[in-house]
C-alpha atoms as an extended CHARMM CRD file, in Angstrom:
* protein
*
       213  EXT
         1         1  UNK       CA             61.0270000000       74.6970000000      169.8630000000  PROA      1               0.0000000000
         2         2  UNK       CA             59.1290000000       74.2430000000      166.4320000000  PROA      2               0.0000000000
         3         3  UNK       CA             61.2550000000       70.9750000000      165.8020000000  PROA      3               0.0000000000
         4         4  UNK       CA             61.9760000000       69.9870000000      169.1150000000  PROA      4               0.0000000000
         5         5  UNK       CA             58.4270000000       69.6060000000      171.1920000000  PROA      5               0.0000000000
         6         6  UNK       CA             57.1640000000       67.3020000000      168.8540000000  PROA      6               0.0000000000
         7         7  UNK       CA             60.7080000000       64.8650000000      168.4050000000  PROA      7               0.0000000000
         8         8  UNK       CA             60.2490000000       65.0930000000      172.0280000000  PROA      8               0.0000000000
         9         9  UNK       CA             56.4490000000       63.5930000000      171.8360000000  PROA      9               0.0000000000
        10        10  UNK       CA             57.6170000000       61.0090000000      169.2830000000  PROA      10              0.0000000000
        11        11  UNK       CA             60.2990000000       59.6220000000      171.5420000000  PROA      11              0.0000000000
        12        12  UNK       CA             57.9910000000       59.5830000000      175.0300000000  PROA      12              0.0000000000
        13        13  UNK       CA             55.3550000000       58.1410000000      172.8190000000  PROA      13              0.0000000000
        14        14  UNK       CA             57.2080000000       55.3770000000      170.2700000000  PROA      14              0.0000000000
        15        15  UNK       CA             60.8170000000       55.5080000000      171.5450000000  PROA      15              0.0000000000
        16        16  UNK       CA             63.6070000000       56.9490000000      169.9120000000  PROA      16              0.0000000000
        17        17  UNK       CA             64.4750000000       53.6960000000      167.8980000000  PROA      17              0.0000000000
        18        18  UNK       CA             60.8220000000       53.6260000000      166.1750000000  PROA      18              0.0000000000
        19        19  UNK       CA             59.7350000000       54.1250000000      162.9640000000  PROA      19              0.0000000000
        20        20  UNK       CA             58.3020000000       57.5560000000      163.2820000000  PROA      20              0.0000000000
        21        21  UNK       CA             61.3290000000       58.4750000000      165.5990000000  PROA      21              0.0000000000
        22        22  UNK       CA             63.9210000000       57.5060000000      163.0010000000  PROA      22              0.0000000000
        23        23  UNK       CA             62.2020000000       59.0920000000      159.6150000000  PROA      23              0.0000000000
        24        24  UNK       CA             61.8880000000       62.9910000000      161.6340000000  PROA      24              0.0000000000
        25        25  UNK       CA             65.7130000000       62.9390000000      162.3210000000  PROA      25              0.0000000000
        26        26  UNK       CA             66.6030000000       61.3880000000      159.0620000000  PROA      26              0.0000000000
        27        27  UNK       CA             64.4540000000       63.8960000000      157.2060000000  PROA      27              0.0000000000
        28        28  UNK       CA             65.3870000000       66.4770000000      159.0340000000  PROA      28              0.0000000000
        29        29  UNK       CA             69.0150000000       65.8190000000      158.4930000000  PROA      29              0.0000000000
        30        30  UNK       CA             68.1060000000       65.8480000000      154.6300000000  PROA      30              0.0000000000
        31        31  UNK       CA             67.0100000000       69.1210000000      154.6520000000  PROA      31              0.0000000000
        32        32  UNK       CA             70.2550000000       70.2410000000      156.3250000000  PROA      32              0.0000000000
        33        33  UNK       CA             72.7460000000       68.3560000000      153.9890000000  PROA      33              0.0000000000
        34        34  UNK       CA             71.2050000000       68.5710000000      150.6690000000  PROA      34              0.0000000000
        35        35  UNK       CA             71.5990000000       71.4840000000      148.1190000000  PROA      35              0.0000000000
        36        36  UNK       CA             70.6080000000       71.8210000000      144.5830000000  PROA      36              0.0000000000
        37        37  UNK       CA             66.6670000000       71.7140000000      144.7740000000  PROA      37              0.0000000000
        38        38  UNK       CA             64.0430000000       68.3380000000      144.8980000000  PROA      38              0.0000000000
        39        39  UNK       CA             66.2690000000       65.8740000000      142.4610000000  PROA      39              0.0000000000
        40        40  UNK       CA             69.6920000000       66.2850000000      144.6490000000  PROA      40              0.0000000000
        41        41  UNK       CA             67.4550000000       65.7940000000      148.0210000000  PROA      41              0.0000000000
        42        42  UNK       CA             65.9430000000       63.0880000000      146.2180000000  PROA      42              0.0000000000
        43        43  UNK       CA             68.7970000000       61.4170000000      145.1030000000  PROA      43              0.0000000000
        44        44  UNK       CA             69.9330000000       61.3340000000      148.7900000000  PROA      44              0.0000000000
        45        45  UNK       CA             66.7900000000       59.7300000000      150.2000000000  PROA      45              0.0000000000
        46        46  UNK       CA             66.6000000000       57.6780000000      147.6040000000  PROA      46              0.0000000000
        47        47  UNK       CA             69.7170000000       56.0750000000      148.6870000000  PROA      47              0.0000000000
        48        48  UNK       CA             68.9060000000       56.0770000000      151.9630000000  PROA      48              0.0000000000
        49        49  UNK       CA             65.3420000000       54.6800000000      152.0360000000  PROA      49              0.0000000000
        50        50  UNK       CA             66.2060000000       52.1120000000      149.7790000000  PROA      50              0.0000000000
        51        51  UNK       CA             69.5920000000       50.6690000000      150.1750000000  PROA      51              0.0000000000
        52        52  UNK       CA             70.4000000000       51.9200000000      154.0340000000  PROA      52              0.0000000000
        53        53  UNK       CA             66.8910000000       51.5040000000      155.8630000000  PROA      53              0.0000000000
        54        54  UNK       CA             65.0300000000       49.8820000000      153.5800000000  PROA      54              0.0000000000
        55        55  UNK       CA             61.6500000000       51.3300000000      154.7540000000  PROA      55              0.0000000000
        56        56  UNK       CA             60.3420000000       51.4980000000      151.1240000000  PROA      56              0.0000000000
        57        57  UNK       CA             61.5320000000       49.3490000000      147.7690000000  PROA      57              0.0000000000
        58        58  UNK       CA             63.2870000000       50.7570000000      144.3470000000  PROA      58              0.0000000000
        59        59  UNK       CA             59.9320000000       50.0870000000      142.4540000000  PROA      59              0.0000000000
        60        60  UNK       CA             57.7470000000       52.1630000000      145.2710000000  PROA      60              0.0000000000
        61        61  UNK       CA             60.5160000000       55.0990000000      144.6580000000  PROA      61              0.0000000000
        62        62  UNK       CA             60.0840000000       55.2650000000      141.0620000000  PROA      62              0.0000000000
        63        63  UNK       CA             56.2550000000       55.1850000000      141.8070000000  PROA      63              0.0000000000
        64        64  UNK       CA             56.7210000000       58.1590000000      144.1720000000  PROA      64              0.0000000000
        65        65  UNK       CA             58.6150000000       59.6850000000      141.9180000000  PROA      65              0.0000000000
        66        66  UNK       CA             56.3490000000       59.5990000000      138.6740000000  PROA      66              0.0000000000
        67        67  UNK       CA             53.3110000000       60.1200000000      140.7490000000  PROA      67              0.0000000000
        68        68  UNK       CA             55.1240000000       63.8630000000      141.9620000000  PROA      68              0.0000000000
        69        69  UNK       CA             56.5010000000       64.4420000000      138.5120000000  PROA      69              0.0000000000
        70        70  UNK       CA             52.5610000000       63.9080000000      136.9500000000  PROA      70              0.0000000000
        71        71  UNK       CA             50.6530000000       66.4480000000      139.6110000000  PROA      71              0.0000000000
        72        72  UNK       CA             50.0100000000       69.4400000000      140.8450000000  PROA      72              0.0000000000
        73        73  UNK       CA             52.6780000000       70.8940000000      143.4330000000  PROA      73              0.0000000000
        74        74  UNK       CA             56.4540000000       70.8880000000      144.1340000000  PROA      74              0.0000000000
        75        75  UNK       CA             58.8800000000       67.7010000000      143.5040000000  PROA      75              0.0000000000
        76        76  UNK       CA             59.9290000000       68.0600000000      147.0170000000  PROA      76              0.0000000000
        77        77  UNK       CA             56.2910000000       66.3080000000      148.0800000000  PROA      77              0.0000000000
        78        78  UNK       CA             57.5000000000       63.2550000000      146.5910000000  PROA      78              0.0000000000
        79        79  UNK       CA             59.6370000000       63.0140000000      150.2860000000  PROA      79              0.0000000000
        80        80  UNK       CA             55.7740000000       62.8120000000      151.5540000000  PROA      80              0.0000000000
        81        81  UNK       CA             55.0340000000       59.4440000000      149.6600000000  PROA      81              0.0000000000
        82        82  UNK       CA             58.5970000000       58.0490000000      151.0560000000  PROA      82              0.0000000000
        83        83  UNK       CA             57.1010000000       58.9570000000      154.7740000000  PROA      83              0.0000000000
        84        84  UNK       CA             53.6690000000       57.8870000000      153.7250000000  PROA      84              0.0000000000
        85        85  UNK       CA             54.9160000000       54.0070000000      152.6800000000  PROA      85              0.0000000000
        86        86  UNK       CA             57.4080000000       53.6140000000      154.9210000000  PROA      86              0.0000000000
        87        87  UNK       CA             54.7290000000       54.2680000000      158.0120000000  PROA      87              0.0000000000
        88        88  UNK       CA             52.1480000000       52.0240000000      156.3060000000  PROA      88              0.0000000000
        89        89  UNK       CA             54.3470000000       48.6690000000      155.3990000000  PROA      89              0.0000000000
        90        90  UNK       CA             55.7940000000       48.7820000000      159.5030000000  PROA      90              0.0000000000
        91        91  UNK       CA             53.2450000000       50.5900000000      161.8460000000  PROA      91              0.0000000000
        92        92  UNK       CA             53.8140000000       52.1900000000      164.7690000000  PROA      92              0.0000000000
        93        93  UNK       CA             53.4040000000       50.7040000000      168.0560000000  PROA      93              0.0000000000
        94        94  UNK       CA             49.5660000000       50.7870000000      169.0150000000  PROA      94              0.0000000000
        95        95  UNK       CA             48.3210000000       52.5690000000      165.2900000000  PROA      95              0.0000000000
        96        96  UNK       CA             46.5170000000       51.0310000000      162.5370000000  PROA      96              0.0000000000
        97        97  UNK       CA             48.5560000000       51.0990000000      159.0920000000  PROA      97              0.0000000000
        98        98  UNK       CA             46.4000000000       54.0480000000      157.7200000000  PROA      98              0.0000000000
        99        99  UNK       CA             47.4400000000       55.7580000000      161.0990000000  PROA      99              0.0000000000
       100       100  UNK       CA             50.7730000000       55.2210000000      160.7830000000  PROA      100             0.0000000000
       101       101  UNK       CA             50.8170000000       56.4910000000      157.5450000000  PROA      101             0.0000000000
       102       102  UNK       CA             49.4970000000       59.3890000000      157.8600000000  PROA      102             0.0000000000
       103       103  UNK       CA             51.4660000000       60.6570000000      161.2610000000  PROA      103             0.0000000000
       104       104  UNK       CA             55.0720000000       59.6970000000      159.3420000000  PROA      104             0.0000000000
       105       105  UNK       CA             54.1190000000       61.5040000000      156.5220000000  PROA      105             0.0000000000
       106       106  UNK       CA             53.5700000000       64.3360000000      158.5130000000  PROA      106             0.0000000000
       107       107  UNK       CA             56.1380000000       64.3680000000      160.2100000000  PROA      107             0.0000000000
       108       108  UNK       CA             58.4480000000       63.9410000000      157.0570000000  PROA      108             0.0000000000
       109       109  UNK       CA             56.7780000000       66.8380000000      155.5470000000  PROA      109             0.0000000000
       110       110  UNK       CA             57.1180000000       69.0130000000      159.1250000000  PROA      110             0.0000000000
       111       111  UNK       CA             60.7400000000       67.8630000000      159.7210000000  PROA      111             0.0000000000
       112       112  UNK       CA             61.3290000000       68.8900000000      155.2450000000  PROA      112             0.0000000000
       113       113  UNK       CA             60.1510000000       72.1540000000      155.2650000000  PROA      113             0.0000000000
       114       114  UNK       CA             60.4630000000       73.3870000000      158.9850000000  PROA      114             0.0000000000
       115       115  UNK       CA             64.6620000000       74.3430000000      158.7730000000  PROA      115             0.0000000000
       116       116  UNK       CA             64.6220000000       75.6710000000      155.1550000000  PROA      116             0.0000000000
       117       117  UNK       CA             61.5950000000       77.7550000000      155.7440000000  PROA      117             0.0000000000
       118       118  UNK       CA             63.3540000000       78.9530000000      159.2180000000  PROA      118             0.0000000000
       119       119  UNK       CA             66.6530000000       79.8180000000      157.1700000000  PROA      119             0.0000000000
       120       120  UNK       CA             64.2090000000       82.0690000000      154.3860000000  PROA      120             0.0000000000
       121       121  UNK       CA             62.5690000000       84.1030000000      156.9820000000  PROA      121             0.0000000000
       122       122  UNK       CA             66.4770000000       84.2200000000      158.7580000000  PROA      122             0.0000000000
       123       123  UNK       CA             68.4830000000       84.6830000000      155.5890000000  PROA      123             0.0000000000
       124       124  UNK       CA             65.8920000000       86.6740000000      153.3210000000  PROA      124             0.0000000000
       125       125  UNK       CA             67.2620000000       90.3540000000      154.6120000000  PROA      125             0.0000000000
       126       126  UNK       CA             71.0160000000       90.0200000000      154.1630000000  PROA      126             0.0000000000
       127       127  UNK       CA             70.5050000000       87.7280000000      150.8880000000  PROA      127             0.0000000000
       128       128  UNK       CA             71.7750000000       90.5260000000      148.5160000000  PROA      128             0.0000000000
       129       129  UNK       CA             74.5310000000       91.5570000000      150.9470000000  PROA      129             0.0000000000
       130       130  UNK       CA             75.8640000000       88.0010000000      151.0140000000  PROA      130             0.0000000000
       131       131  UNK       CA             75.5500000000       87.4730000000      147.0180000000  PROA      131             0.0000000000
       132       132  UNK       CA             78.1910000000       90.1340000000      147.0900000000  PROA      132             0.0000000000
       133       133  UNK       CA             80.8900000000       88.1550000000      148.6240000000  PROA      133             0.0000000000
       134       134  UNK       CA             83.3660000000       86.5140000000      146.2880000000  PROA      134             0.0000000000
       135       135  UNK       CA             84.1600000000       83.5590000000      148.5240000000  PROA      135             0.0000000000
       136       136  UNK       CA             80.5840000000       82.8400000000      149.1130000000  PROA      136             0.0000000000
       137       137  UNK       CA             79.4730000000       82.8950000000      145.2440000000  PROA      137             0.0000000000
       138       138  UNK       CA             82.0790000000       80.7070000000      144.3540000000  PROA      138             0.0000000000
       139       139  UNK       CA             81.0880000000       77.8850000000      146.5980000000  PROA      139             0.0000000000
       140       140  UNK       CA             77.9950000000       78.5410000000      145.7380000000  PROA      140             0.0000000000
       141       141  UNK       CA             78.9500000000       77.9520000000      142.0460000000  PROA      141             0.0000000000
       142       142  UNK       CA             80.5390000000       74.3910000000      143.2380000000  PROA      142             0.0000000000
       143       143  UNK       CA             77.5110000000       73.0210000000      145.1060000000  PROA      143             0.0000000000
       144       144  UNK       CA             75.4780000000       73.7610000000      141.7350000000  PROA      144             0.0000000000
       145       145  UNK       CA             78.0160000000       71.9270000000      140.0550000000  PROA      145             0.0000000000
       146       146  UNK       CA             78.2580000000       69.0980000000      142.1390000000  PROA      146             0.0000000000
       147       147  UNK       CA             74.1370000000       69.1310000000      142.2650000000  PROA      147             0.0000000000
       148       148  UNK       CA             74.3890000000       69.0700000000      138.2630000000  PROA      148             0.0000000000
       149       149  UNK       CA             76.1960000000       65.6210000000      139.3400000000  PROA      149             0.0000000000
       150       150  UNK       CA             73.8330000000       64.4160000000      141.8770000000  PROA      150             0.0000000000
       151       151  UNK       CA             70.9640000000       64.8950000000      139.5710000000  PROA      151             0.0000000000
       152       152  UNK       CA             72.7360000000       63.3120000000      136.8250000000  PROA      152             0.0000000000
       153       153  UNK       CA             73.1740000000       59.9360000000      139.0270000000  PROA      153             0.0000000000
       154       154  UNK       CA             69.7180000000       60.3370000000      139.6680000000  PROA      154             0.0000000000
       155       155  UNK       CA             68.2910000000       60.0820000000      136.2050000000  PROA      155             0.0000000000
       156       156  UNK       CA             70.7650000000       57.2610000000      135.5960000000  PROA      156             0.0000000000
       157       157  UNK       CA             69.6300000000       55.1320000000      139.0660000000  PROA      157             0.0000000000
       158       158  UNK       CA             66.2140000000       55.4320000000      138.1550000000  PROA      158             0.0000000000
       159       159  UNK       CA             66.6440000000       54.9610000000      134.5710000000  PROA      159             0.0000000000
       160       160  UNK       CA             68.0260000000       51.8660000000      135.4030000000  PROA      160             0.0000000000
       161       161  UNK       CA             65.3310000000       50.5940000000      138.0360000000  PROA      161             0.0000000000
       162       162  UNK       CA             62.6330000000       51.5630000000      135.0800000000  PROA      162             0.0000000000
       163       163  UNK       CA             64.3060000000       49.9340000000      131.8340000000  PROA      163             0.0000000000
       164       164  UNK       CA             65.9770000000       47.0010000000      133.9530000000  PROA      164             0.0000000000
       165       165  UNK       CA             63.7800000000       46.3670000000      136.6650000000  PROA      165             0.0000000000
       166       166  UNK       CA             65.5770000000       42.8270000000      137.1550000000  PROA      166             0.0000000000
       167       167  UNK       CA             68.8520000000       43.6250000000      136.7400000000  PROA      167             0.0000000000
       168       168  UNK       CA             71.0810000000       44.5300000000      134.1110000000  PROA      168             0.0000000000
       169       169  UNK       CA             71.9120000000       40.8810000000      133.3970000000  PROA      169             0.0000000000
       170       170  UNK       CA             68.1720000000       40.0880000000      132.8390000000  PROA      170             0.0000000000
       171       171  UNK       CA             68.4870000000       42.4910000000      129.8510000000  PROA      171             0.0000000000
       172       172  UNK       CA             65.9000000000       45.4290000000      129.2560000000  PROA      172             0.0000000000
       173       173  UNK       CA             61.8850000000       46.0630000000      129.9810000000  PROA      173             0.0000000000
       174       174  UNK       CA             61.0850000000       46.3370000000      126.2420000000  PROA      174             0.0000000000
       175       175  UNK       CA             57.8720000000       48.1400000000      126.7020000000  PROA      175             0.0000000000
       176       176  UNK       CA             59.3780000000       50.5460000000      129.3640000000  PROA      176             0.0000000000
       177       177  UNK       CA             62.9290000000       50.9410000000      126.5530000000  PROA      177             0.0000000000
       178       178  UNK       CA             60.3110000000       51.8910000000      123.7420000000  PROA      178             0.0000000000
       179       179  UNK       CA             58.5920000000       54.3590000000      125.4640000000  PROA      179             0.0000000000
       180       180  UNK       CA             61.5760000000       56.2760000000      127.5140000000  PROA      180             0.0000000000
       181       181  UNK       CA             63.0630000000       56.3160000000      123.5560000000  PROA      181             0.0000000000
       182       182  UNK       CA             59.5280000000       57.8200000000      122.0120000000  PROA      182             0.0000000000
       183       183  UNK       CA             59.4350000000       60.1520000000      124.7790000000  PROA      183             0.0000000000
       184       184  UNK       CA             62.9320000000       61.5940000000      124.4120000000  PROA      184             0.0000000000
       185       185  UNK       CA             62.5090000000       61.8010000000      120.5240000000  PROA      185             0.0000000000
       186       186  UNK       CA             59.2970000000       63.8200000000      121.3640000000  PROA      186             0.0000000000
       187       187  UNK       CA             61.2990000000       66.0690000000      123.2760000000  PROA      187             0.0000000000
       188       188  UNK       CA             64.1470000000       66.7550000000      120.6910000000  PROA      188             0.0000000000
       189       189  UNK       CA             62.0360000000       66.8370000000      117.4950000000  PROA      189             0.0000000000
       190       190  UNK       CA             59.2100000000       68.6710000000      118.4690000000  PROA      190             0.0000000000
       191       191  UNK       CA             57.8740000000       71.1550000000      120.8680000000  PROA      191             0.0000000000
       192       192  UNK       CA             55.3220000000       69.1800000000      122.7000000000  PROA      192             0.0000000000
       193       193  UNK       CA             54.1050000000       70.2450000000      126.1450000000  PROA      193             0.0000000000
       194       194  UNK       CA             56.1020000000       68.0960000000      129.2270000000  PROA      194             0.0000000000
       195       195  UNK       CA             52.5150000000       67.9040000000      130.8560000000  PROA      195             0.0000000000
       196       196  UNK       CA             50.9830000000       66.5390000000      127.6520000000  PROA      196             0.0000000000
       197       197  UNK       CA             54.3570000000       64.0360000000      127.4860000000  PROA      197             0.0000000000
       198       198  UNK       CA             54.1790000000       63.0180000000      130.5130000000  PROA      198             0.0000000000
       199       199  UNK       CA             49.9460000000       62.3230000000      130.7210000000  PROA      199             0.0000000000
       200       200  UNK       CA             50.5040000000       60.0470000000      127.0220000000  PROA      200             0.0000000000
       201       201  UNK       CA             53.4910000000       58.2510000000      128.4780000000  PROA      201             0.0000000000
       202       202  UNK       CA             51.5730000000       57.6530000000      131.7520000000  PROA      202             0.0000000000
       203       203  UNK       CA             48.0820000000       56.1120000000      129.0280000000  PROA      203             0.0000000000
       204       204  UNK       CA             50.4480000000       54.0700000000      127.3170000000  PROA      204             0.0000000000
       205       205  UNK       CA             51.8530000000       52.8770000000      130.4520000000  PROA      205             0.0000000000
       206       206  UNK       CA             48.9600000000       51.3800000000      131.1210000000  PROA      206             0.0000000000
       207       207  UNK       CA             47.5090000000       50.5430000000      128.3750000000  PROA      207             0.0000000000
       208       208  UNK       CA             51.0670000000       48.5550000000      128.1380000000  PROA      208             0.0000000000
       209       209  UNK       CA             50.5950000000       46.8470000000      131.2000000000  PROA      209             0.0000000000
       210       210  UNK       CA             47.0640000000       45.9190000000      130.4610000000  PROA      210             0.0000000000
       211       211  UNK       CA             48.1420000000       44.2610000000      127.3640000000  PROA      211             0.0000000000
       212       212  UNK       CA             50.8380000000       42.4750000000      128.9040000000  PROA      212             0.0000000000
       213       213  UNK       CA             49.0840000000       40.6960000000      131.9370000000  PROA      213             0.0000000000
């Protein structure tokens, strides 16, 4: 009843076909599919919202990405930026684009968290009981392996939509190049804090693109 009165209000009110309509089953199918944590359900709905629907661009998903990645809270909220941009760029029948926004981000987030919080408070009592079956554990063991692949493709799609941001043929983004390099020598030679990495690579971001306008 938690997910179905308010699909139900979405289709009597926008139609199933709409905007809204469309990103509370697609999310919700998300959070039945994917396994492996925030990057594998990202790398899914990156895929998705990009390629398939096109409700938001490559460069907006790198933004929503490095905006989750440099603040407070879990990965997973970058799913609420995807719902947030998508609503705004096509609005809903009869709402203003700050409207729109806002109800398909909420309804990403609701449609996110609602089955995987539902299978916690299911699940949490028999959890030990079921990490003693063999069968279980090992395909448990090959979803985090395939995951550890998902994740991989990740870093490598938006990699690529970060250092070639016009195409591989178009050669690199030398500013963008130089700084993914300093940031991953940072990493391996000392023991700098990831928060500290990430808030100098996001000043000489812009300090970069100040420079080059």
């Amino acid at each position: 009843m938690l997910w179905l009165i308010p699909s139900l209000l979405i289709f009597s009110r926008f139609g199933r076909s709409s905007l809204p309509a469309s990103l509370y089953l697609f999310f919700t199918q998300a959070a039945f599919v994917t396994f492996g944590g925030a990057y594998a359900v990202l790398a899914y709905v990156n895929q998705a919202a990009v390629t398939q629907f096109g409700w938001i661009t490559a460069a907006q998903a790198v933004d929503g990405l490095g905006l989750a990645e440099s603040t407070p809270g879990p990965l997973i909220m970058v799913l609420q930026f995807v719902g947030f941009m998508a609503g705004w760029q096509a609005p809903a029948p009869g709402l203003s684009p700050a409207a729109s926004a806002i109800l398909c981000a909420l309804l990403t987030s609701w449609a996110t968290f609602l089955p995987s919080l539902t299978f916690v408070l299911i699940g949490a009592p028999y959890i030990d009981r079921l990490r003693q079956v063999r069968r279980l554990s090992g395909a448990l063991a090959a979803i985090l392996a395939a995951a550890t692949g998902v994740i991989l493709h990740l870093g490598l799609t938006f990699g690529a939509h970060v250092i070639f941001p016009t195409g591989l043929a178009a050669g690199p983004h030398v500013p963008s190049l130089l700084l993914a390099l300093a940031a991953f020598l940072a990493l391996r030679a000392t023991k700098v804090s990831p928060a500290l990495l990430v808030a100098g690579g996001a000043l000489l971001g812009v300090a970069a693109a100040w420079a080059l306008r």
